[in-house]
LONU-848196 format. One record per residue (C-alpha): residue in three letters; x negated, z negated, y. Coordinates in steps of 0.05 Angstrom, whole numbers, plus 5000, padded with zeros to 4 digits. Layout:
N
ALA, X, Z, Y $
...
***
This chain:
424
UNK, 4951, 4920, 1860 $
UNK, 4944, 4878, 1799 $
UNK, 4990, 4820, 1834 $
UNK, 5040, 4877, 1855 $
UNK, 5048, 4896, 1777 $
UNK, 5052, 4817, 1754 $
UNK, 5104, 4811, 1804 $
UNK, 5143, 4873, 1787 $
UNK, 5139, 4855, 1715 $
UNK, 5164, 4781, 1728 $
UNK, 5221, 4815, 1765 $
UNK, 5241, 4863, 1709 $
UNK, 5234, 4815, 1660 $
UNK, 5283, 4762, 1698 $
UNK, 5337, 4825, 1706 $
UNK, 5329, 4834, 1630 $
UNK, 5333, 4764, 1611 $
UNK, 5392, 4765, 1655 $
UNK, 5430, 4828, 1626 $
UNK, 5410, 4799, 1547 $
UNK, 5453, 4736, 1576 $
UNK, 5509, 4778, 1596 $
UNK, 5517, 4816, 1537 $
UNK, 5505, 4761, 1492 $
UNK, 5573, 4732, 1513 $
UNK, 5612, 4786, 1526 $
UNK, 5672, 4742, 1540 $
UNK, 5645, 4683, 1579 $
UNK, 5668, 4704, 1649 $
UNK, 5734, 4714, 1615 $
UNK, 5755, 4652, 1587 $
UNK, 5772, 4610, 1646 $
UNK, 5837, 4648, 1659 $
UNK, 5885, 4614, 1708 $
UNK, 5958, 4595, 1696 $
UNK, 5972, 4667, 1739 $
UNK, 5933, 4707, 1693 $
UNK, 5966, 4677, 1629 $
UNK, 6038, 4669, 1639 $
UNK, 6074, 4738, 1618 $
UNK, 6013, 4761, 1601 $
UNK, 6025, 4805, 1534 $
UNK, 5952, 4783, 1504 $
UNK, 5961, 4706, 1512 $
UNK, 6025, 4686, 1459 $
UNK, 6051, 4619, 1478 $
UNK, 6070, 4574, 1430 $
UNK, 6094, 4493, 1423 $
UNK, 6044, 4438, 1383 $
UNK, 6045, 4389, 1348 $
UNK, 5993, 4365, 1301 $
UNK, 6041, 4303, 1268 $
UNK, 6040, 4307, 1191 $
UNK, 6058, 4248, 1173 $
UNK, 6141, 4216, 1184 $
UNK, 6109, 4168, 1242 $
UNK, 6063, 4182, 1303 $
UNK, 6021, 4121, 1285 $
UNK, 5988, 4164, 1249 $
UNK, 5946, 4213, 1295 $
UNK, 5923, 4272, 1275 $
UNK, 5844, 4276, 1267 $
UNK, 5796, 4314, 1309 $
UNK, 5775, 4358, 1247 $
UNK, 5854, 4374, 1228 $
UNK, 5862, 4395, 1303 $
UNK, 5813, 4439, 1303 $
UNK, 5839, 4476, 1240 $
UNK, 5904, 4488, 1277 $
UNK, 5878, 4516, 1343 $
UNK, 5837, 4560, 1291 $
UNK, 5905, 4576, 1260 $
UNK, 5937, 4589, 1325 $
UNK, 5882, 4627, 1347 $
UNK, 5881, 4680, 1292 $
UNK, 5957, 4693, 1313 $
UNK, 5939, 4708, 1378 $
UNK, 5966, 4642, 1405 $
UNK, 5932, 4626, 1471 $
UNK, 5961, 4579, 1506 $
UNK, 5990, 4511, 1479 $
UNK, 6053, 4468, 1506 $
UNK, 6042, 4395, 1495 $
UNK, 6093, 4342, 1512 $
UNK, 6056, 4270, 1529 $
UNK, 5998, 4242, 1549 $
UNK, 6006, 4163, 1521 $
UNK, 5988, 4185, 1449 $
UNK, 5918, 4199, 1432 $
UNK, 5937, 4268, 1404 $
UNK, 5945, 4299, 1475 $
UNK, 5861, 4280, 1496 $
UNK, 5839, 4295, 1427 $
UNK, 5864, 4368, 1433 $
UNK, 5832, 4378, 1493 $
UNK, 5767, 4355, 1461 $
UNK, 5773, 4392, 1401 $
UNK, 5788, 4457, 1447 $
UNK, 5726, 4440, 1483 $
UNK, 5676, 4433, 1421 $
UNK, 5709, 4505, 1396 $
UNK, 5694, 4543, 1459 $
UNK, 5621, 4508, 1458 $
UNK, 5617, 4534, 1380 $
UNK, 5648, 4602, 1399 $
UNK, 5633, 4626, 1468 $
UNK, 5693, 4678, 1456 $
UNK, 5744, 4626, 1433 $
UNK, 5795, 4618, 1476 $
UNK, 5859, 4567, 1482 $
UNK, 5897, 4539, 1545 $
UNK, 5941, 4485, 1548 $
UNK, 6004, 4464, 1574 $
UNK, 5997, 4391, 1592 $
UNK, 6067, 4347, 1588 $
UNK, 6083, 4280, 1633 $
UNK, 6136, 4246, 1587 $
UNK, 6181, 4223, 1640 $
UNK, 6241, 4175, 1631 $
UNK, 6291, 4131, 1660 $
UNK, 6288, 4051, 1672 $
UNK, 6301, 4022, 1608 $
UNK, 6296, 4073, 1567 $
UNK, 6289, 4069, 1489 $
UNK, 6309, 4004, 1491 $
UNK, 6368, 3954, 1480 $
UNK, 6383, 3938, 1551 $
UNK, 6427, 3987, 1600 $
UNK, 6379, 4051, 1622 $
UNK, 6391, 4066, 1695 $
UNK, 6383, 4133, 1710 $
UNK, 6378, 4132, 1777 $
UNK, 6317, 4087, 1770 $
UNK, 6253, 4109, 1735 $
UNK, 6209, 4081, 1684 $
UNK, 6145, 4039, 1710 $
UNK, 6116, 4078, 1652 $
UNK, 6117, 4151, 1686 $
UNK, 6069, 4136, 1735 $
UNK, 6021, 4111, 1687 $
UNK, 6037, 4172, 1655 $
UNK, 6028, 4211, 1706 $
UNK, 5962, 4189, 1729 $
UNK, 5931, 4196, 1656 $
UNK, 5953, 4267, 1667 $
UNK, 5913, 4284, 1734 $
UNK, 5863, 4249, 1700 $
UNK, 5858, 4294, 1637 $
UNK, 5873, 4364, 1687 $
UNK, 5818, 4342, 1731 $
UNK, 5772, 4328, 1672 $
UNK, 5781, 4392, 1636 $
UNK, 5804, 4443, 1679 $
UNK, 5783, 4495, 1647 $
UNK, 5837, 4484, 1598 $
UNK, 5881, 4449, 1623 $
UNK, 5923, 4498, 1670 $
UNK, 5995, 4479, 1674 $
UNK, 6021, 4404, 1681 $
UNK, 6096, 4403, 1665 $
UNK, 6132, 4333, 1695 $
UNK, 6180, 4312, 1632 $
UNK, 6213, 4344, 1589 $
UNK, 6284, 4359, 1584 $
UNK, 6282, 4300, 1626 $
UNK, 6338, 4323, 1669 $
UNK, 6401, 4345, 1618 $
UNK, 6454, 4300, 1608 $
UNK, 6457, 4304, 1536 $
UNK, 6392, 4266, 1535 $
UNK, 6426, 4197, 1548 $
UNK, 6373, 4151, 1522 $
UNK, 6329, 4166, 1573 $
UNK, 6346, 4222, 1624 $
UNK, 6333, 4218, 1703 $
UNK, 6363, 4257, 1761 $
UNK, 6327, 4311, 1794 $
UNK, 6301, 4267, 1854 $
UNK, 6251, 4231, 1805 $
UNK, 6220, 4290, 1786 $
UNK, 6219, 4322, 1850 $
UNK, 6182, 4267, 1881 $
UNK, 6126, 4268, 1823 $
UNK, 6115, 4349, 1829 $
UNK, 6119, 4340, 1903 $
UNK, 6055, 4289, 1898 $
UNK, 6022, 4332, 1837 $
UNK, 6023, 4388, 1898 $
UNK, 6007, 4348, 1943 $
UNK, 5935, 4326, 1900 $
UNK, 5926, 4401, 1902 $
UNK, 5923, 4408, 1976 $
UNK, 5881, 4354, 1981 $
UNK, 5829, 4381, 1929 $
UNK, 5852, 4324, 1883 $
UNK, 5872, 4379, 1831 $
UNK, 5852, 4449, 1819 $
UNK, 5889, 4486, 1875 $
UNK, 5899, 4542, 1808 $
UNK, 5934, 4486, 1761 $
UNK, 6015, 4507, 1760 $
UNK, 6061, 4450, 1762 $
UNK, 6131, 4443, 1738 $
UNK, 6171, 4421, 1687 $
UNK, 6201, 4435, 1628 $
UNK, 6278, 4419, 1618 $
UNK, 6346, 4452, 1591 $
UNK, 6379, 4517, 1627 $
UNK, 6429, 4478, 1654 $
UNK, 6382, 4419, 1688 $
UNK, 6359, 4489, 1728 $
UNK, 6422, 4510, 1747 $
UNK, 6445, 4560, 1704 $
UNK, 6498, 4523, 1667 $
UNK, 6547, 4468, 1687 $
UNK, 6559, 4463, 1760 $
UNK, 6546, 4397, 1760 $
UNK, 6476, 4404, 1763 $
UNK, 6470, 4432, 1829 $
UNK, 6457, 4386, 1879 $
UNK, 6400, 4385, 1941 $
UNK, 6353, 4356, 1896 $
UNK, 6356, 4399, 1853 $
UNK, 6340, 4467, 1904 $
UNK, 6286, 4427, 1927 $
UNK, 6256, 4421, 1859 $
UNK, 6256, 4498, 1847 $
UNK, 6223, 4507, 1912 $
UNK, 6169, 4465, 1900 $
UNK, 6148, 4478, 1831 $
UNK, 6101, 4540, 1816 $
UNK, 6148, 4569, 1767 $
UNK, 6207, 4546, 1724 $
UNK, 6200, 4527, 1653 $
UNK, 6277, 4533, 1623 $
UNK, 6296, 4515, 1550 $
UNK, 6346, 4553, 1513 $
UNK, 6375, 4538, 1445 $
UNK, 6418, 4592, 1408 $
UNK, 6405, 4556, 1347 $
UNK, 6440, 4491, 1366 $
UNK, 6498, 4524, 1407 $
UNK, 6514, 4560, 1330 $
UNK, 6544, 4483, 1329 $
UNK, 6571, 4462, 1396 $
UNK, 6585, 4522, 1428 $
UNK, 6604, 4574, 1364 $
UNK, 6640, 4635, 1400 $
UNK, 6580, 4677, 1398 $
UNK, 6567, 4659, 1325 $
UNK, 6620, 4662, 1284 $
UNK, 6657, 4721, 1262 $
UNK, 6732, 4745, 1242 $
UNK, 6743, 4768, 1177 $
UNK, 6766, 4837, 1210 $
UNK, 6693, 4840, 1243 $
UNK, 6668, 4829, 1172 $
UNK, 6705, 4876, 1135 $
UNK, 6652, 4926, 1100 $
UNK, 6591, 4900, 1120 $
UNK, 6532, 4876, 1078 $
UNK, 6517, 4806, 1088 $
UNK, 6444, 4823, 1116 $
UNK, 6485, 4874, 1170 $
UNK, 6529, 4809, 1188 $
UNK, 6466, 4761, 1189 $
UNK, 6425, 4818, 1240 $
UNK, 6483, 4822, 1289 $
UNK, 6485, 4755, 1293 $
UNK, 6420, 4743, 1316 $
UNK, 6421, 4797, 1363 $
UNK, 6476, 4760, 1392 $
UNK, 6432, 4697, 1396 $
UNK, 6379, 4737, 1425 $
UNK, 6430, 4764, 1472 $
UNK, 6457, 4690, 1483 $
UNK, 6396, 4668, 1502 $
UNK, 6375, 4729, 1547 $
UNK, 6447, 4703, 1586 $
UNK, 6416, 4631, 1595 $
UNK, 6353, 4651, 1624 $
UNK, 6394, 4708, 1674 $
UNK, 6441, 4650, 1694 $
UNK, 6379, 4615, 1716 $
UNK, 6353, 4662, 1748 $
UNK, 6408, 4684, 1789 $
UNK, 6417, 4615, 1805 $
UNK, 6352, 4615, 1830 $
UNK, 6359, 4671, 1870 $
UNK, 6423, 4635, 1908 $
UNK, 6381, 4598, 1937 $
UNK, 6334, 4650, 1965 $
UNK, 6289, 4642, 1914 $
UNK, 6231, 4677, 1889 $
UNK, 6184, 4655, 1826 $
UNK, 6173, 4658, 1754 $
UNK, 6223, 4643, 1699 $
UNK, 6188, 4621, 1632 $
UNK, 6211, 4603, 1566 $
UNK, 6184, 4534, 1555 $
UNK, 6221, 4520, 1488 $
UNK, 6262, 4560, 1444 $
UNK, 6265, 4560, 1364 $
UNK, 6292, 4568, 1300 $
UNK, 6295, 4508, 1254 $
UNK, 6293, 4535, 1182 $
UNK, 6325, 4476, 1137 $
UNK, 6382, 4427, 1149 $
UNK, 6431, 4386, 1108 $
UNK, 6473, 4368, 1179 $
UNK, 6502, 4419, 1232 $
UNK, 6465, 4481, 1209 $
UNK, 6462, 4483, 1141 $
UNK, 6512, 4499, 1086 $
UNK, 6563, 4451, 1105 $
UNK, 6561, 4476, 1172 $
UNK, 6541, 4533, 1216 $
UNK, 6489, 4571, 1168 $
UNK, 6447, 4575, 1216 $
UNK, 6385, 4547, 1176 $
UNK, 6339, 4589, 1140 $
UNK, 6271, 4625, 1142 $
UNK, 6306, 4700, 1151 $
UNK, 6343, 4675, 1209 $
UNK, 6281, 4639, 1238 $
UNK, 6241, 4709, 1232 $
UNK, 6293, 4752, 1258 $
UNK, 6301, 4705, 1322 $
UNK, 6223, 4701, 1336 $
UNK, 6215, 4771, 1326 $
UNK, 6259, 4788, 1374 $
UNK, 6252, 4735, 1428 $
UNK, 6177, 4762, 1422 $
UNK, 6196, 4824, 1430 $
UNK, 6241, 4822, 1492 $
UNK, 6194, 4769, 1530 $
UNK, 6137, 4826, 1519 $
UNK, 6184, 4874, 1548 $
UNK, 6199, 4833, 1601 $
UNK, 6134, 4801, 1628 $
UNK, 6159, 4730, 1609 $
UNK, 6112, 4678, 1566 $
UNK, 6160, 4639, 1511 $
UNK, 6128, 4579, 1479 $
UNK, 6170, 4589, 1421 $
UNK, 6179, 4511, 1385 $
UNK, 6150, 4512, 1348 $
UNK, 6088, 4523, 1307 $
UNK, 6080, 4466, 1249 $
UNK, 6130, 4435, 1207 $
UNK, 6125, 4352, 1245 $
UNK, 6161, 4303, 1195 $
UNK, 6166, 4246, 1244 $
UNK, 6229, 4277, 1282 $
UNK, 6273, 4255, 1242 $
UNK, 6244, 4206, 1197 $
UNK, 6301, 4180, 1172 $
UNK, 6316, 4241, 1148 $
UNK, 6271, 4287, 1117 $
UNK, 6321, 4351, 1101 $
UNK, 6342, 4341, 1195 $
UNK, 6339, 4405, 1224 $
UNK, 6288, 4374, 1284 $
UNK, 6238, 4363, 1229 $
UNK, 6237, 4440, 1208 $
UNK, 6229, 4490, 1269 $
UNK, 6154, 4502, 1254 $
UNK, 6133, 4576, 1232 $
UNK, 6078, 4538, 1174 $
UNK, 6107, 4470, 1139 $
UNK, 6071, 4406, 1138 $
UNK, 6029, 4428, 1071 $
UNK, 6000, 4496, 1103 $
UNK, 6049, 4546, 1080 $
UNK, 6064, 4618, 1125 $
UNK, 6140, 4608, 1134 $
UNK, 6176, 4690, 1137 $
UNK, 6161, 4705, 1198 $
UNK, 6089, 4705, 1189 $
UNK, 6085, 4724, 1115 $
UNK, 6059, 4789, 1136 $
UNK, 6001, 4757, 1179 $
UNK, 5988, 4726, 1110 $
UNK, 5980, 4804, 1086 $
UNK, 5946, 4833, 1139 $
UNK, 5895, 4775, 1120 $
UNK, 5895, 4743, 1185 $
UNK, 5888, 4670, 1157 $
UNK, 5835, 4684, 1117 $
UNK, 5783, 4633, 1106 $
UNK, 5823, 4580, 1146 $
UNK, 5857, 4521, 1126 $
UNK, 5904, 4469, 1136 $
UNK, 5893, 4406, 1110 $
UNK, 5841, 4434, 1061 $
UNK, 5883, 4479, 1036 $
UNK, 5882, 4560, 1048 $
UNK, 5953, 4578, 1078 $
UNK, 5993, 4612, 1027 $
UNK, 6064, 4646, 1038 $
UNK, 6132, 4598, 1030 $
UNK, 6172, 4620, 0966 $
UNK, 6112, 4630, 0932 $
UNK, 6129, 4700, 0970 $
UNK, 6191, 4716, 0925 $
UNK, 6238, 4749, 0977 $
UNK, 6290, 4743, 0918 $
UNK, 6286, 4665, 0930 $
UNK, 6276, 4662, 0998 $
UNK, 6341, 4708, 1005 $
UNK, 6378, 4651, 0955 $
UNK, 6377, 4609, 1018 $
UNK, 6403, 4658, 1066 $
UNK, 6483, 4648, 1091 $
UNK, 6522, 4695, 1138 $
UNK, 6551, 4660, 1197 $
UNK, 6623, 4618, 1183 $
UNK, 6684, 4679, 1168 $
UNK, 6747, 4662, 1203 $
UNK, 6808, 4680, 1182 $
UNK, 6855, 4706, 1227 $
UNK, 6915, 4670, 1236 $
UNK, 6977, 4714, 1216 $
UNK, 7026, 4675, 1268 $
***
């Protein structure tokens, strides 16, 4: 009798020891989500990163300043991260600091987009690029990637083969759609053969038009076998640069202005980018569906640059400033919520190296929070609702841009180009 009641004991006390486990860490059998589970999910905000603070990516960011950011990210409800190589340090060292997070905080959770840079022979250099032929470099590339996705897959959960790798505007380096079939075509072919987690999504991440949904140019055999052999598509649409290249939607008639505020003119604009944008993604998909296609479509780039002394600032489109950059999240969020679609918006920090050269380029200011830590509009009421508190950015607490004087912040703001009408 005695050994009965030692034994029942030992067994209550294992199922208690077991349930005190369990409730401990509430979220543990949550955070190992799969790319599935994530993309369009509502509860897991997508977002592009970069931890660059300096003008040159010779200097890396350091563990400790990466781990302030996902902290950062992580108190907006950003989830999953989009990076965009694997030959820098940067790319590894997220992963780890991701890794030491989740083993400080059992709750904390952050996924990540993994990028292949992929480019043509000759590329970034001064002899002719072929783009027909690829660089010796992407395979190397390419393996480092399996390498870090097989080594933390519990983070890692998409791999995306190049980016915007595939348009025709990118002529220092771009490749046709047969190179980067054949690399997702062996990435899925490492998943059949247990090489990969058979869960990991692969695609990649390129322009609207490198998908089909633009210039008929694009379309070509390799390119429908692409789409069928990726998990989902990852499509790139710009608004912000078409205010420049491709104006109609932007610009208005003097007649269209006539008594309206300038804030009235500056909102219907940007529901028209919103609107332009929605078109970009619906011409890929219908593309898609041409082909008797049927997968996900998700946003993986779109953005707002907030300062630029070229094509979108005052001497050009207007496009440039931190009201415009608000309105455009705010409602890209919105509709992709509506719409079950995940939009790593570009992106989250301020990353001086872009254009180096020159420090007021537009490429250099699409983050939501500059270089120095500060809450650009869009998230000046996160700043409020005191969701950064007690975290930092390079030391520093992160304050509101504008010293959060609308007044000044509104100094900046331009409606879109007026034109006149001509009278012949």
């Amino acid at each position: 009798m005695m050994k009965t009641i030692r034994t029942y004991g030992f067994i209550v006390v294992v199922i208690l020891m077991a349930t005190a486990c369990n409730t401990t860490h509430p979220k543990m059998n949550n955070s190992n989500k799969t790319a599935a589970e994530i993309l369009g999910n509502p509860d897991y905000l997508a977002i592009s990163y970069g931890g660059y603070r300096k003008n040159t990516r010779d200097v890396q960011p350091t563990m400790e300043e990466l781990k302030d950011d996902m902290k950062i990210l992580y108190a907006m409800g950003i989830r999953i991260i989009r990076t965009y190589n694997v030959h820098l340090p940067q790319a590894e060292n997220i992963l780890v600091a991701i890794s030491e997070l989740k083993k400080e905080d059992a709750s904390f959770e952050m996924y990540v987009m993994l990028g292949a840079w992929i480019d043509c022979l000759n590329a970034w250099t001064d002899q002719a690029v072929n783009h027909y032929v690829e660089s010796p470099r992407n395979e190397i590339e390419i393996d480092k990637a399996v390498e870090l996705a097989n080594k933390y897959p519990g983070i890692v959960k998409v791999l995306a083969v190049g980016n915007e790798a595939m348009v025709k505007w990118a002529e220092s380096y771009y490749v046709q759609p047969g190179i980067i079939l054949n690399w997702v075509s062996y990435l899925q072919t490492l998943k059949k053969e247990n090489k990969l987690p058979k869960d990991l999504w692969i695609t990649s991440s390129d322009d609207f038009a490198s998908w089909g949904g633009g210039d008929t140019a694009y379309h070509n055999e390799d390119l429908e076998d692409l789409i069928a052999a990726v998990d989902y598509i990852s499509m790139h649409t710009y608004p912000f640069h078409n205010t420049h290249y491709n104006p109609a939607f932007w610009e208005i008639t003097s007649e269209e202005a006539k008594d309206k505020t300038q804030k009235e003119l500056i909102d219907e604009a940007m529901l028209r980018a919103r609107d332009f944008a929605i078109a970009q993604y619906n011409n890929v998909k219908k593309y898609m569906e041409s082909l008797g296609v049927d997968k996900p479509i998700h946003i993986g780039e779109t953005g707002w640059a907030t300062i630029s002394n070229g094509y979108y600032g005052r001497k050009g489109s207007h496009a440039a400033d931190q009201y415009k950059q608000a309105k455009y999240y705010n409602l890209m969020r919105a509709w992709v919520k509506e719409y079950g679609v995940s939009c790593f918006f570009f992106e989250a920090f301020d990353e001086p190296w872009k254009e180096a050269h020159n420090a007021k380029g537009s490429e250099n200011h699409f983050g939501l929070i500059t270089v120095d830590g500060k809450a650009k509009y869009a998230l000046w009421d996160a700043v409020d609702n005191g969701t950064f508190d007690g975290l930092t950015r390079n030391g520093v607490p992160i304050t509101k841009t504008f010293n959060g004087v609308s007044e000044n912040l509104y100094i900046s703001v331009l409606p879109p180009n007026v034109l006149e009408l001509n009278p012949n």
